[in-house]
C-alpha positions as CSV (number, residue, x, y, z in Angstrom):
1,X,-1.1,8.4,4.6
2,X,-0.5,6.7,7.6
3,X,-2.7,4.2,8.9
4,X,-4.5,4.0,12.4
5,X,-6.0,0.9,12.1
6,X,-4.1,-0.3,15.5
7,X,-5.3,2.5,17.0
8,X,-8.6,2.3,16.2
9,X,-9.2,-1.5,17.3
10,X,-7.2,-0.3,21.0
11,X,-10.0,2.1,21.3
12,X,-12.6,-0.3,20.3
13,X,-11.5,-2.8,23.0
14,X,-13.3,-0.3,25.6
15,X,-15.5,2.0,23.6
16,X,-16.9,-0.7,21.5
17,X,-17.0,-0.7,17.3
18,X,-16.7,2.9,16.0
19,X,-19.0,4.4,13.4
20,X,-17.4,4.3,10.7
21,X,-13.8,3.2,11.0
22,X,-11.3,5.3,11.0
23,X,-10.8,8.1,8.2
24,X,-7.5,9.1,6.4
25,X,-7.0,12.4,8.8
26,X,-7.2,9.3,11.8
27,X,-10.7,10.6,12.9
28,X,-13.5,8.0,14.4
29,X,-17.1,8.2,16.1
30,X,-17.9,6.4,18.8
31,X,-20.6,5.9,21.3
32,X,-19.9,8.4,23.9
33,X,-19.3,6.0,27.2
34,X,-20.5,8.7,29.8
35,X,-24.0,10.1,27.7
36,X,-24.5,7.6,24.8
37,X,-24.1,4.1,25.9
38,X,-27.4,3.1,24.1
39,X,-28.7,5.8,22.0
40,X,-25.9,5.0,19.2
41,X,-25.8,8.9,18.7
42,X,-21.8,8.2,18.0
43,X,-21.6,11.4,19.3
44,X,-17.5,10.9,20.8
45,X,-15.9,12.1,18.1
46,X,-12.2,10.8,18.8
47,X,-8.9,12.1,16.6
48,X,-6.0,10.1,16.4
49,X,-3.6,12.4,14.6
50,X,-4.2,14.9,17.6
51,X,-4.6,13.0,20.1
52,X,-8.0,14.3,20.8
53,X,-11.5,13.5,22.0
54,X,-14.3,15.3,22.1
55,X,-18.2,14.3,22.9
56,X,-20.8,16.6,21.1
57,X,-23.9,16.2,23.7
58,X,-21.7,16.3,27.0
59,X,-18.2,17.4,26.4
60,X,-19.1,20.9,27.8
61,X,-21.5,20.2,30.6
62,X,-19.3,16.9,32.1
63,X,-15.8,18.1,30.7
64,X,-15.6,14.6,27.9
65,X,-13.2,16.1,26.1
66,X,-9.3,16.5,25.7
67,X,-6.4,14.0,25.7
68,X,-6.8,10.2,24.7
69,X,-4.4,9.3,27.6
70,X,-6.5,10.6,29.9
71,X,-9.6,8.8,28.3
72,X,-7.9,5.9,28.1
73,X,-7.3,6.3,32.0
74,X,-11.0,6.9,32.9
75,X,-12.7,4.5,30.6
76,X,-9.6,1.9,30.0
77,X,-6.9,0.4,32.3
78,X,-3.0,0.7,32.9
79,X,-2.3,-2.0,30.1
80,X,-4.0,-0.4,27.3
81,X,-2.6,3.2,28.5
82,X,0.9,1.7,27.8
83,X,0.1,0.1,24.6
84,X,-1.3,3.6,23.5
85,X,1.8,5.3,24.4
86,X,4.0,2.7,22.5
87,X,1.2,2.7,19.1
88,X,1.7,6.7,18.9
89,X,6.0,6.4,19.3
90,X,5.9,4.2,16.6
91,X,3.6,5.9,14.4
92,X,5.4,9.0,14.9
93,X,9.1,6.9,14.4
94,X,7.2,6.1,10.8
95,X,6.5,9.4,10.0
96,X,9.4,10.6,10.7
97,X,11.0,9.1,7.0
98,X,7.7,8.4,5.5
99,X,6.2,11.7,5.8
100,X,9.5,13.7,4.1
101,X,8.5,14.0,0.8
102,X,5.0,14.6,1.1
103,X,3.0,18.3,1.5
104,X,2.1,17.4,5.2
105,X,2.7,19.5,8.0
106,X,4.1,17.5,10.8
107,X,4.6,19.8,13.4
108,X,0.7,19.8,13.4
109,X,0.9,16.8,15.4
110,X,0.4,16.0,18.8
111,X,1.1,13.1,19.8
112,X,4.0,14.1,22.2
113,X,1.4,15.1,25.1
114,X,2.1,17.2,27.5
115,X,3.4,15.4,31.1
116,X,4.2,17.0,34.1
117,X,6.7,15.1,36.3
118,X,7.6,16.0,40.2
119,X,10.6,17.4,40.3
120,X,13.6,14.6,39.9
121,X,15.4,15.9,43.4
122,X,12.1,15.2,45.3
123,X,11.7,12.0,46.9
124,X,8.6,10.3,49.1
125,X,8.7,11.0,52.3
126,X,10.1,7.7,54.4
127,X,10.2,8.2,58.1
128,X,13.0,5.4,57.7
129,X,15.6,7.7,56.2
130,X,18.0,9.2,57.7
131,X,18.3,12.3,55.1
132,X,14.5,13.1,55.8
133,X,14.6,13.4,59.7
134,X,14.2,17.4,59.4
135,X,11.4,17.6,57.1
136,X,9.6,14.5,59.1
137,X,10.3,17.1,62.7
138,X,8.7,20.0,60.6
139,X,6.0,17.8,59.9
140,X,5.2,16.6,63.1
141,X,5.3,19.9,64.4
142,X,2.6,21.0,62.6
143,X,0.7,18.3,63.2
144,X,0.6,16.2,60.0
145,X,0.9,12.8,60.9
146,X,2.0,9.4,58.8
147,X,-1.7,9.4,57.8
148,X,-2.2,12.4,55.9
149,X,1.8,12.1,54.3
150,X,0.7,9.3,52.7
151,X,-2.4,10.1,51.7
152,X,-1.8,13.6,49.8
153,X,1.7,11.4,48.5
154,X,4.0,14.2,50.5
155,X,7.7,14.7,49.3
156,X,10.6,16.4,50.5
157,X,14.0,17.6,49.0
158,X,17.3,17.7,51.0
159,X,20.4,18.5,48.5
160,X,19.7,19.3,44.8
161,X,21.2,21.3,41.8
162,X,18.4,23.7,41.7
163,X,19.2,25.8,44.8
164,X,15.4,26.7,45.2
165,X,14.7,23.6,46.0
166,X,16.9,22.5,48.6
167,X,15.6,21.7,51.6
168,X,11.6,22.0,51.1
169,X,8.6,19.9,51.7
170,X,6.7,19.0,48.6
171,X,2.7,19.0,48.2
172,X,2.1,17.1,44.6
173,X,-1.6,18.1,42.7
174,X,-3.5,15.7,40.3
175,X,-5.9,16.2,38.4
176,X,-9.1,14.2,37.8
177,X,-7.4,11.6,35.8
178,X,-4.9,11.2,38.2
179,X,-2.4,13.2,36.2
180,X,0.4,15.4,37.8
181,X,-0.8,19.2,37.2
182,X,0.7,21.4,39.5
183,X,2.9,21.3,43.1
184,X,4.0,23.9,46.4
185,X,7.0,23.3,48.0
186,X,7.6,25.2,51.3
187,X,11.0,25.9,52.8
188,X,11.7,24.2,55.9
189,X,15.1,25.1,56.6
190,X,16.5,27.4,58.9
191,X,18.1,29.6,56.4
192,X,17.2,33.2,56.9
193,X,18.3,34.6,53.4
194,X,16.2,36.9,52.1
195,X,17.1,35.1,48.6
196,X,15.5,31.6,50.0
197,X,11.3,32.2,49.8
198,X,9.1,30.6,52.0
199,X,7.1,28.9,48.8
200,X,8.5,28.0,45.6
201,X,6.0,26.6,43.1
202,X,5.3,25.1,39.6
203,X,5.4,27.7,36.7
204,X,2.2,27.4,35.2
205,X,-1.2,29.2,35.4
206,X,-2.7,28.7,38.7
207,X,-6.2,29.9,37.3
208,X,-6.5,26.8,35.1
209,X,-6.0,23.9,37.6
210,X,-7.8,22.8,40.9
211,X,-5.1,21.5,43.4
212,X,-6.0,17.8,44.2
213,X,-8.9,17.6,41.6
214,X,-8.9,14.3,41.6
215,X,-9.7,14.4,45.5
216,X,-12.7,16.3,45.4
217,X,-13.7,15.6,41.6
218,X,-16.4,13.0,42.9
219,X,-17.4,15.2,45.9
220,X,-19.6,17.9,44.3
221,X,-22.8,16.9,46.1
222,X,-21.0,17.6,49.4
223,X,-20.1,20.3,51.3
224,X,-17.2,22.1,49.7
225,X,-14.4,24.2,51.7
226,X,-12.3,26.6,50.0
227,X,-9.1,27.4,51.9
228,X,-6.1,29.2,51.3
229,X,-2.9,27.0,51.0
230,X,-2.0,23.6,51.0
231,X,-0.7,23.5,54.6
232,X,-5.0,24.1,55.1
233,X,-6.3,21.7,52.9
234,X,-4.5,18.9,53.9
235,X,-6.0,19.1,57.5
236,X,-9.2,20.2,56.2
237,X,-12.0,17.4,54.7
238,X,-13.5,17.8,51.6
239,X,-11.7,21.6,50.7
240,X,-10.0,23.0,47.9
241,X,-7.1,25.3,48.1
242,X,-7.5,28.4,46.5
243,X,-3.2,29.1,46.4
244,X,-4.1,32.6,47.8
245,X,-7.0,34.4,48.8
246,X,-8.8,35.2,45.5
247,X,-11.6,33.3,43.5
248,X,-10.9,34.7,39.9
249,X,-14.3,34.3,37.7
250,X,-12.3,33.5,34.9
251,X,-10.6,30.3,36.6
252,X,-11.9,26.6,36.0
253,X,-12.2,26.0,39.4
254,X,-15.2,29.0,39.3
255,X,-16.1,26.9,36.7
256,X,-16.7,24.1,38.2
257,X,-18.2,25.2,41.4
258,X,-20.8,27.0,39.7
259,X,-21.8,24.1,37.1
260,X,-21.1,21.1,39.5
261,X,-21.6,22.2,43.3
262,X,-25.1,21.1,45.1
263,X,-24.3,21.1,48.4
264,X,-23.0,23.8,49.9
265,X,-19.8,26.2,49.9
266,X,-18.0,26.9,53.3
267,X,-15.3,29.7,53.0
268,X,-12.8,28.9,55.7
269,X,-9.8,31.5,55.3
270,X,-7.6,33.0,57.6
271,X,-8.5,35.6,60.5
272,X,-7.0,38.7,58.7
273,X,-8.8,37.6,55.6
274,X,-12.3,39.0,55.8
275,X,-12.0,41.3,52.7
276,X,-11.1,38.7,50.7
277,X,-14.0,36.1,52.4
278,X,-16.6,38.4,51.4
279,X,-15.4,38.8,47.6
280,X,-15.3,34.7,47.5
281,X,-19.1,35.4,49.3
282,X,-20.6,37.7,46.9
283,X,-19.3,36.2,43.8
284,X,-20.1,32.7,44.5
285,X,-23.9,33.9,45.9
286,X,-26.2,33.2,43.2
287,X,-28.0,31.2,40.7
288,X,-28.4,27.9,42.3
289,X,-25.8,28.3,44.8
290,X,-28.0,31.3,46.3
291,X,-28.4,31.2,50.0
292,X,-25.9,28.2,49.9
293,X,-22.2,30.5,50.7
294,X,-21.1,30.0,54.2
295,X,-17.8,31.4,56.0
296,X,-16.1,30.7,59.3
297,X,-15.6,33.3,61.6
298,X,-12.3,34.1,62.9
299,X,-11.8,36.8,65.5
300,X,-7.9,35.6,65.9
301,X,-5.7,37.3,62.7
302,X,-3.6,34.7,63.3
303,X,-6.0,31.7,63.2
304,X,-6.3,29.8,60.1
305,X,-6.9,25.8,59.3
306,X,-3.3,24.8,59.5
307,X,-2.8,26.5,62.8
308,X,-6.2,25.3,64.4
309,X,-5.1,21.5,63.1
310,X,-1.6,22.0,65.0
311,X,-3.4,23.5,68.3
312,X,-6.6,21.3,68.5
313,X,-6.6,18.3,65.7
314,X,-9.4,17.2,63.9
315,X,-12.1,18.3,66.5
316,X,-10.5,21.5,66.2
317,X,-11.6,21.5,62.2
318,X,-14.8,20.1,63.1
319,X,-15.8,22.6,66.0
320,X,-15.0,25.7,63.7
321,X,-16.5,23.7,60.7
322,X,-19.5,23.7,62.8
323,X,-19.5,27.3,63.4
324,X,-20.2,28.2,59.4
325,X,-22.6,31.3,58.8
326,X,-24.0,33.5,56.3
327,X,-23.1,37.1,55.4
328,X,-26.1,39.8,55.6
329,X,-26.8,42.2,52.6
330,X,-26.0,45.0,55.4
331,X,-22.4,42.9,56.8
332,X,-21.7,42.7,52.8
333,X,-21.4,46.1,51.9
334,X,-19.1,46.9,54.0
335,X,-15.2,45.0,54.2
């Protein structure tokens, strides 16, 4: 059986000495680095073969559980991510031959891990090329300034093979470990075929990611603000984009508002949304978020973050951030 015994001392360079050692199905115990520093409970339970972790006491309640990358990213550093990554090609190289003539089912395996890469026709937005002058002006238009293209790491496409993604600005997600999970990219040509949509996003479930986890992930004591699209939660501090107008129960990002969120939740969608404002309102409205839902009243249909960021800047955020109420059993009965 193959051996994991460089595997194991990688790991215990950051976690510390495991258990037990490793076992022949590549599985080790560790003490878990975010609930059982101390105790010696050994209750991270980390598989090799998968490419696994798990922690028994808090893997539920603080999410310690899935891939060793991304362990590796929160408890290790860049260097040992890469020697992982090489340690897992060459055990898998091994098996390959060694692994023929034995009852074993390698397809099992998982030590390819899923990565999610931008794109390859995108590139950073730089204010310096020539090829990006359009989608800089359609930035500037709207307001969005050097500032926030850096920060939220802002692409753009010009020419590329994939005819839906010519000419688009591109908003990149990451999750809490700093992983690539999902990414919008709006049109900003002048085009008016009705082939050519205004959004074109990634393919993938939008209920089980939060856009620009990694932004907020540290947040939860704050004030949150859910908004409806990117173009809104770029401009607006501390929000979450809900990439429409419905909180589904069954999403993580429910999830985690309902387990994680102590301050308060400010629903800050557009004018003609109010419907949808008091379905986020009533759902979110209870245990110990009770009495802690908020909205921001729009009487323009045609007011929403992004627009109130291009007409009045940041005091324009603040002054309607300001304005946050609460629903009354009698306003909620009736949308």
């Amino acid at each position: 059986m193959i051996e994991y015994n460089k595997l194991l001392k990688l790991f215990e360079s950051f976690l510390n000495n495991s258990k037990n050692g490793c076992s022949e199905n590549g599985q080790s115990q560790f003490n878990c680095p975010n609930c059982d520093n101390y105790s010696n409970k050994y209750n991270l339970e980390v598989n090799f073969r998968l490419g696994k972790f798990n922690c028994w006491s808090c893997g539920q309640t603080d999410n310690t559980y899935g891939k060793l990358s991304n362990l590796i990213k929160v408890y290790g550093n860049s260097l040992l991510l890469k020697q992982y990554f090489n340690e897992i090609k060459e055990i898998r190289n091994s098996k390959l031959y060694e692994l023929k003539s034995l009852d074993y089912n390698f397809e099992n395996e998982d030590f390819d891990e899923e990565i999610y890469n931008i794109p390859q026709c995108c590139q950073k937005i730089d204010k310096y090329n020539y090829d990006h002058r359009d989608a800089i002006e359609y930035l500037y238009s709207r307001g969005i300034n050097d500032d926030l293209i850096k920060k939220y790491r802002i692409h753009c496409t010009t020419w590329c093979d994939d005819w839906k993604m010519k000419n688009r600005i591109v908003f990149p997600s990451y999750d809490k470990f700093g992983n690539l999970n999902y990414w919008v990219a709006r049109y900003y040509g002048k085009s008016k075929s009705k082939y050519i949509t205004k959004y074109y996003n990634m393919d993938i479930e939008k209920k089980d990611i939060i856009f620009n986890e990694k932004l907020i992930y540290n947040s939860y004591d704050s004030n949150i603000v859910l908004v409806e699209g990117v173009s809104d939660h770029i401009v607006t501090p501390n929000s979450v984009p809900l990439l429409g107008k419905v909180l589904k129960k069954d999403s993580y990002l429910y999830k985690e508002i309902i387990t994680k969120c102590n301050g308060n939740i400010i629903i800050f969608l557009d004018g003609d949304a109010i419907k949808d404002v008091k379905n986020i309102y009533k759902l979110l409205n209870h245990g110990k978020l009770y009495n802690k839902i908020y909205y921001i009243p729009l009487s323009d249909n045609d007011l929403d973050p992004s627009k109130i960021y291009e007409l009045w800047g940041n005091k324009g955020i603040a002054k309607f951030l300001s304005s946050a109420s609460r629903f009354n059993d009698i306003e909620l009965q009736f949308n």
